[in-house]
N, C-alpha and C positions, 0 to 999 in steps of 0.2 A: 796582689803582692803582700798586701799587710795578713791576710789570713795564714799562711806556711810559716810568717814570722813569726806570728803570733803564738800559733801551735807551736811553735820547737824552741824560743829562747825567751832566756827570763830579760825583760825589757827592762826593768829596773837596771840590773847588772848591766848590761848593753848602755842606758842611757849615762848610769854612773862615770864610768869607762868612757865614752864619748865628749861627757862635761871636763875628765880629768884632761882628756888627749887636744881638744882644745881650746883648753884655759892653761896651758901648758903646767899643770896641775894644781892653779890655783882655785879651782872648785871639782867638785864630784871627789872619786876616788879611782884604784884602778886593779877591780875587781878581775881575774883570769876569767878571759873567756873556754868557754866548750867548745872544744876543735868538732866534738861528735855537734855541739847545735850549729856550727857555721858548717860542716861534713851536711846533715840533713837540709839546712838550709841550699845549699849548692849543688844536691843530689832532686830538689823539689821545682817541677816544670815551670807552675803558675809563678813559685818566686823569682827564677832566671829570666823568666818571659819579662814581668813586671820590673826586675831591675835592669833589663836591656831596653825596654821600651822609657825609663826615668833617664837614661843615660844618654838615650837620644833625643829625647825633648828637651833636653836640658844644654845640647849642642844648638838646639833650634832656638830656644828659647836665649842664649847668651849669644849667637850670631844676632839678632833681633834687639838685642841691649848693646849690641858693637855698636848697629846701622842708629839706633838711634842716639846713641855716645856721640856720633860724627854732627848727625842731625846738629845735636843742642851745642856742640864747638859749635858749629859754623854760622847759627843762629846767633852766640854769644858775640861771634867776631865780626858781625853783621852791626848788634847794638854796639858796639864798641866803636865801629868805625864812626856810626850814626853819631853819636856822642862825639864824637874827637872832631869830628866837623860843623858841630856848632860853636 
């Protein structure tokens, strides 16, 4: 994935741009992106391949942060009881 991006957009501009949008533009700036480097980027296999494959490990990865969200409640309400009944 990072190599198409690499080749076709200026990362600075991109990162600028990305600092501005959220630090609701308290840092970076907010340079015009190239519709042609986002056009080539969305026209290049290995990129779409790589941002479809981040997009679903990243549904897997944040279900897997739910299951253990519930874990550590139910853990905490566990010590809580334990404590409230000494």
């Amino acid at each position: 994935m990072y190599a198409p991006f690499f080749d076709a957009v200026d990362i600075q501009a991109m990162s600028e741009h990305y600092a501005f949008k959220v630090t609701q533009g308290q840092a970076g700036s907010q340079p015009p992106l190239s519709r042609e480097d986002i056009e080539i980027l969305l026209q290049d296999v290995r990129f779409k391949n790589g941002f479809t494959l981040v997009a679903y490990m990243m549904q897997q990865i944040n279900s897997r942060f739910e299951e253990m969200r519930c874990i550590a409640v139910g853990l905490v309400e566990q010590i809580d009881a334990e404590l409230d009944a000494r």
